[in-house]
Structure formats: C-alpha cells, structure tokens
C-alpha positions in Angstrom: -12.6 -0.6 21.0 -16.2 -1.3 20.0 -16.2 -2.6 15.6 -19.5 -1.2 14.2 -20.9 -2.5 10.9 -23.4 -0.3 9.5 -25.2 -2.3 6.7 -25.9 -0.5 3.0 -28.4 -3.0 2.6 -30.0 -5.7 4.7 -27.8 -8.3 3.1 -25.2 -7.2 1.6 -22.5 -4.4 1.9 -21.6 -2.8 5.2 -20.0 0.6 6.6 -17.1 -0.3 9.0 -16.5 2.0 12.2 -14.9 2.0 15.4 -11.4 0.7 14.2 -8.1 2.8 13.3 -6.7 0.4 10.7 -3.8 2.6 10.5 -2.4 1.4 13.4 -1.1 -2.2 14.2 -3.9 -4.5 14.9 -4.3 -7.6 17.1 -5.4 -10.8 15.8 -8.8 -10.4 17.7 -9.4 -6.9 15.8 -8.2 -8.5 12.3 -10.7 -11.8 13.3 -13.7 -9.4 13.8 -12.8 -7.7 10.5 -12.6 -10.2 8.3 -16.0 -12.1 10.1 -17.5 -8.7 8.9 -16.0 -9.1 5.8 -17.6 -12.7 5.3 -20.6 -11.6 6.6 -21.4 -8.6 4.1 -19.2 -9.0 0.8 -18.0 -5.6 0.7 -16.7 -3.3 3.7 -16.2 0.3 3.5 -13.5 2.3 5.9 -13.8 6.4 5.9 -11.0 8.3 6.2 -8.8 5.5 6.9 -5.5 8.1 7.1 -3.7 5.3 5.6 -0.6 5.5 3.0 0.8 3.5 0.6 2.8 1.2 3.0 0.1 1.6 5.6 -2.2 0.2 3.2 0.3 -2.6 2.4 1.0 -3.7 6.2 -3.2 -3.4 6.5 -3.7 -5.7 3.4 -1.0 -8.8 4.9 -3.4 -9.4 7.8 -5.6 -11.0 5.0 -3.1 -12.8 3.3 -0.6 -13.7 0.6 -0.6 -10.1 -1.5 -0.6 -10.2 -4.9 3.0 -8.2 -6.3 4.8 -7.7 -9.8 8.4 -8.4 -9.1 11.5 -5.9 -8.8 12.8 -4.6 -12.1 14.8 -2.0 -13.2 16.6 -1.3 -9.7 12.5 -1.0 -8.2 11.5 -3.0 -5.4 8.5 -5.1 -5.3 5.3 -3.3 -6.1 2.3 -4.3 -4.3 0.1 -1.6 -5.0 -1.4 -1.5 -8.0 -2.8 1.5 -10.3 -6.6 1.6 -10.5 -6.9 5.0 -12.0 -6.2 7.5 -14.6 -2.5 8.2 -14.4 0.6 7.3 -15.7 3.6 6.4 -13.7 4.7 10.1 -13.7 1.6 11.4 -12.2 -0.5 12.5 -15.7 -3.6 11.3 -17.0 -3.0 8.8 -19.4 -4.8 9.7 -22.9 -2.6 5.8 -24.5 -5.6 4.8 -26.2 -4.9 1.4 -25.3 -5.4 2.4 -21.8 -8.7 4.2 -22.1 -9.8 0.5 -23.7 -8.5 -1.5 -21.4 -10.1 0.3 -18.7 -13.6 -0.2 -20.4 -13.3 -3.6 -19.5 -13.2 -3.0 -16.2 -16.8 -1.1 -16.4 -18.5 -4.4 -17.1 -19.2 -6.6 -14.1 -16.3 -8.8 -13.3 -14.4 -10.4 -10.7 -10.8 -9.6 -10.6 -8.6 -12.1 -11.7 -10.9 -15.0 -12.5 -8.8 -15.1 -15.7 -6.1 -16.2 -13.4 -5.4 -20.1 -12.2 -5.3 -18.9 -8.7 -7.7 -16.7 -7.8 -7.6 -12.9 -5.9 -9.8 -13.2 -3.1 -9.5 -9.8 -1.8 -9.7 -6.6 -3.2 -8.7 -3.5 -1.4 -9.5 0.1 -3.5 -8.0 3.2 -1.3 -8.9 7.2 -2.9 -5.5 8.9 -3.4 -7.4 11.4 -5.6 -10.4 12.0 -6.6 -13.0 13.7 -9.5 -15.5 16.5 -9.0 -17.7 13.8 -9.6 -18.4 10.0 -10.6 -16.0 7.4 -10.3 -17.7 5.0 -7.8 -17.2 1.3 -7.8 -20.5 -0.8 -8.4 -20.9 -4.1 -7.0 -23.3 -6.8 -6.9 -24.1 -9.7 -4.5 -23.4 -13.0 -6.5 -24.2 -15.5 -3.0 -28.0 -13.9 -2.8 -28.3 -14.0 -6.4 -27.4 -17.7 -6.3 -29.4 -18.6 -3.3 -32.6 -17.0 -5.8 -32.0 -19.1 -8.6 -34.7 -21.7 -9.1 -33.5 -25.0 -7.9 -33.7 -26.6 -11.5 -31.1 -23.9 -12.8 -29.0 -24.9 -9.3 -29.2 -28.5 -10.2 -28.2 -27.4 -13.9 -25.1 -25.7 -13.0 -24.1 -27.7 -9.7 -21.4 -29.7 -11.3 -20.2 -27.0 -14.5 -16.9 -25.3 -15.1 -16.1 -22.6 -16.7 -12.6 -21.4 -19.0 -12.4 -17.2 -18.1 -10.5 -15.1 -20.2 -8.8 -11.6 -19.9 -9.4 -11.1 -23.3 -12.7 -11.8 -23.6 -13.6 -8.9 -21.3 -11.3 -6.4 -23.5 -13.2 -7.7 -26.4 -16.5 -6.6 -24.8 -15.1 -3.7 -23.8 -14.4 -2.8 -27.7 -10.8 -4.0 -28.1 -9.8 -5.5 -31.4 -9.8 -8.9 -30.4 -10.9 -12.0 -32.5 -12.0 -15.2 -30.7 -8.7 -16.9 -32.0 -6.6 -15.1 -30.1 -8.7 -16.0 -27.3 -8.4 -20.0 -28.0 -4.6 -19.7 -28.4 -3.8 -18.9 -24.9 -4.4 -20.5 -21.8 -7.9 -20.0 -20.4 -8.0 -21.1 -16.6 -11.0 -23.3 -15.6 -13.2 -22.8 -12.2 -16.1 -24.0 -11.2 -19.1 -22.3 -11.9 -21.1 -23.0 -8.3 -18.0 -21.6 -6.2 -18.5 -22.6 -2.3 -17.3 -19.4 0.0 -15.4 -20.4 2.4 -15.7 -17.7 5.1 -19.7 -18.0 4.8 -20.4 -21.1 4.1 -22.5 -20.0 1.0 -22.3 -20.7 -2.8 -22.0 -18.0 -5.4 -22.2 -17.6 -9.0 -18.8 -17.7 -10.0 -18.9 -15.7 -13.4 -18.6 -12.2 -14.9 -17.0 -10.7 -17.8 -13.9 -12.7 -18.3 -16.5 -16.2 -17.9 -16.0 -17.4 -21.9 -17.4 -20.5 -22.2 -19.0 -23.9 -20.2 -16.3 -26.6 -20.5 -17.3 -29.2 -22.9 -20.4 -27.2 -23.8 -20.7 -25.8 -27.8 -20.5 -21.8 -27.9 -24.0 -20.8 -28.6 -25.1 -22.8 -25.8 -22.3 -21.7 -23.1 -23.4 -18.3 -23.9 -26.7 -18.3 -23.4 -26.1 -20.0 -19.7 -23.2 -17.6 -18.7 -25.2 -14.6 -20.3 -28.7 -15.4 -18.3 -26.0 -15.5 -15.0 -24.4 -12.3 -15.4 -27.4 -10.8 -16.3 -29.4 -12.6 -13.2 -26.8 -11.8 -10.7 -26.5 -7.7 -11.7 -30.1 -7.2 -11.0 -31.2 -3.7 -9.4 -32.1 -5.4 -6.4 -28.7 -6.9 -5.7 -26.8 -3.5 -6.3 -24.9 -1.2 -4.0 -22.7 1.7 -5.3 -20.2 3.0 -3.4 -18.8 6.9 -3.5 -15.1 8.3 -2.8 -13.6 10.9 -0.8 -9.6 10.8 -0.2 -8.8 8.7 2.1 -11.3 5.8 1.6 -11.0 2.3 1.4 -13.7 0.0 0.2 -12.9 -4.2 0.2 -14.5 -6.4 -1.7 -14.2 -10.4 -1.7 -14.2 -11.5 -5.3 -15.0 -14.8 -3.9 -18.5 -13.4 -3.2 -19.2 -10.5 -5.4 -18.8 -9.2 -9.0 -17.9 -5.3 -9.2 -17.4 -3.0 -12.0 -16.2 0.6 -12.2 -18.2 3.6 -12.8 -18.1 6.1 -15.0 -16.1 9.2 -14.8 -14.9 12.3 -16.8 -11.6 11.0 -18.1 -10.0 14.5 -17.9 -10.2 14.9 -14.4 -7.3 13.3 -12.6 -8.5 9.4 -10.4 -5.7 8.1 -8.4 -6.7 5.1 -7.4 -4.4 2.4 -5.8 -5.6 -1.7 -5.1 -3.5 -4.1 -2.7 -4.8 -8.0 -3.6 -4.9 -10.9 -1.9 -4.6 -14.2 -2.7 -7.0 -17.2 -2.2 -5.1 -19.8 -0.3 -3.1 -21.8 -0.4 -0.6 -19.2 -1.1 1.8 -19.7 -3.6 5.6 -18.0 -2.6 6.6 -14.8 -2.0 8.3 -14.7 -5.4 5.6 -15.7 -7.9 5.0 -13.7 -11.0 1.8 -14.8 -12.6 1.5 -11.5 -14.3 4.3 -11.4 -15.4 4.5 -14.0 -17.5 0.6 -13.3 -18.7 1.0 -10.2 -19.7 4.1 -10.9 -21.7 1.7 -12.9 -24.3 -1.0 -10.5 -24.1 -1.7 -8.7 -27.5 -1.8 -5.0 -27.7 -5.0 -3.8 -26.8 -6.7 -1.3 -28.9 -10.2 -0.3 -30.1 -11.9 -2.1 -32.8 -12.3 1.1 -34.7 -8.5 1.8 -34.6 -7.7 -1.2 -36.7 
C-alpha cells in the first residue's frame, strides 16, 4: 500500500490516496497519516465508504474523541451534526439554528472557546446540496511565519480569553457584551506552538475576544489585524463535497469556516473531534455543562 498526498497548494492542504480507511489500519498506516496531516493542515479522503461507526473507529486512531454523554436511554454520541437537519431527519427552519449556524461562516477554530482544545476535526458528506456548502479554510502557521518580526515580538508572550458568544454575536445573535463577561472565557496563548510540525500559528479566529490585561479598543484592533492577516486570498483553499467525503482539519493549525449554501436544500453533515492531549476521561462532559448556561440564541432583529 503506497499513501499518496496530492497537494491543493504548495504549502498547505493535501488530497489523500492510496489508503482504505474503512478498514482496520496498522500503526505504521495511522503514523504516515497523521505525518501527512502535520505536514499539510488539512487532508481530504474521496469516497471514503465509511459509516457512522466506521467513521468513529477511524477517528480513535487520532485520539481522545470528543462525545456528549448518554441520556434519555441513548448511548454516547460521538458524532456530531454539522448540517441542516433536525434529529428526525428535516431541515431545521428554529430560527435560533439558522443563527447559530452564521457563526460558523466566520473564520474560526472549533472549540477555542473551550479550556481544552479540539485538535482534530473530521467533516464526512452524508448528504449533500445541488450546490455550495464547501468548507473554507485558511493556513494560520504560513500566515504566522509572514508576519513582520516586530508584530512576532509583539505577540510572542500574549493571551487571549475566546468566547462562544462572541462569535454568535458577530454572527447577528442578540447578544450584549455582558453576557459575554459573566461566563467563563478560557485563556490560550496567542503564538500557539504546533506540536506535530514544529511551527507556531496564530491562534485566534472568531471566538478570540479580547488580549488579557489589554483595554477593549486596543485588544481589538490586534486580534482584528490577525484574523484579517491570516484569511488572506493567498492562504485560502476551499474544499467541495460529494457523499462519501471526508476532509480533516487540525484546528491546532488552521482556522476554517463554512460556506454558503441554499438553506432549503437538505446538508447532512456529521463531525467526529478529537482532543488535544492530555486527554481528559472517557466520561467528561464539557458541553454539557456549557451549554446548560448558554443563553438562547436568536437574531438581533427578533428581539
């Protein structure tokens, strides 16, 4: 078995071929893949014939996965619902749900919001519209290496709070910077070494909210210039769906955001995460317990 990486663009993002990953793999195979994945950011698998537990069992060779707990008589869920459906299989019209998902259109890493960190990202088609619906991503370690070494030497040493809410609120939820400041806002540093590569990236996106120990107006105006730096054309790739695809992407090394779609048309999309290390135990509910002081989310112009 000969692993092929086809590269999207010189440096970043990379077609993977040459490997059935719906079959059981063997630590050399799941070595290779995730040096490919350290190597290009994002990794894209056609036609992987995987299902939802095949996707599972592939996700575990990367690590601890992400799960809300049983409830209800339901076991563990590990997948998670990255489309347009509800829970019975219909497109979801909640306006709270079209809202929150237009916080997931601005560049982000997932879970940054979180005190420990999803490192992987793994986005398989179930279904698919006539058209739209890719996922965007940019390289935040090239975009870092650009910045001019007095900016580096600026931000070496910052942290930054990140905040769920502050990326609903930019996504035109009716959320006041109170309710932001009342809840817990997890801190990370701003310069975030990658371990797998060896390289630093810009560690910020939409739910970045402020510079610790840095006044408002000033915070923005670094975290803005960031995002804005690290989105640039240049360090884009976009990547299309047909059922049955898989694209990962470490958020350790790369902001993504989703792309637009015609809401009527049906996307069933379903993400396994992984954990950065060290990994916490099987049991662990983190979003749980955040989403059970979360405030309804709904547009500004609903009231």
């Amino acid at each position: 078995m000969t692993i092929t990486a086809t590269p999207i663009t010189p440096r970043f993002g990379a077609e993977i071929s040459g490997v059935d990953i719906s079959k059981p793999l063997d630590d050399a195979t799941i070595r290779e893949l995730i040096a490919q994945q350290d190597k290009w950011g994002v990794t894209v698998y056609r036609n992987t014939g995987l299902d939802d537990e095949g996707q599972i069992a592939f996700a575990r060779n990367f690590g601890h996965l992400e799960s809300l707990p049983p409830r209800d008589g339901h076991p563990r869920i590990f997948l998670f619902n990255a489309g347009n459906l509800t829970a019975d299989g219909e497109i979801n019209r909640s306006p709270s749900a079209m809202t929150y998902r237009k916080g997931d259109q601005i560049w982000h890493t997932d879970s940054s919001f979180m005190d420990l960190r999803t490192s992987y990202s793994m986005l398989r088609a179930v279904e698919v519209p006539a058209s739209g619906g890719p996922t965007e991503f940019c390289d935040a370690r090239s975009a870092y290496d650009d910045l001019p070494q007095d900016v580096k030497d600026k931000i070496a040493d910052l942290e930054c709070e990140h905040s769920l809410l502050w990326s609903r609120k930019q996504g035109g939820a009716d959320i006041t910077r109170e309710m932001i400041e009342e809840r817990h806002r997890p801190v990370h540093k701003l310069v975030s070494p990658h371990k797998g590569s060896g390289r630093n990236m810009i560690y910020a996106g939409a739910h970045c909210y402020r510079v610790v120990g840095w006044g408002w107006e000033e915070s923005r105006e670094l975290i803005d210039y960031l995002n804005a730096h690290a989105t640039q054309e240049k360090y884009q790739i976009s990547v299309d769906y047909a059922v049955g695809d898989m694209v990962i992407w470490d958020n350790l090394a790369v902001f993504h955001r989703g792309g637009q779609f015609n809401w009527d048309e049906r996307r069933d999309m379903r993400r396994a995460t992984v954990r950065e290390l060290p990994a916490p135990p099987e049991g662990d509910d983190p979003f749980g317990e955040l989403f059970k002081t979360m405030p309804k989310i709904v547009p500004v112009e609903a009231g």
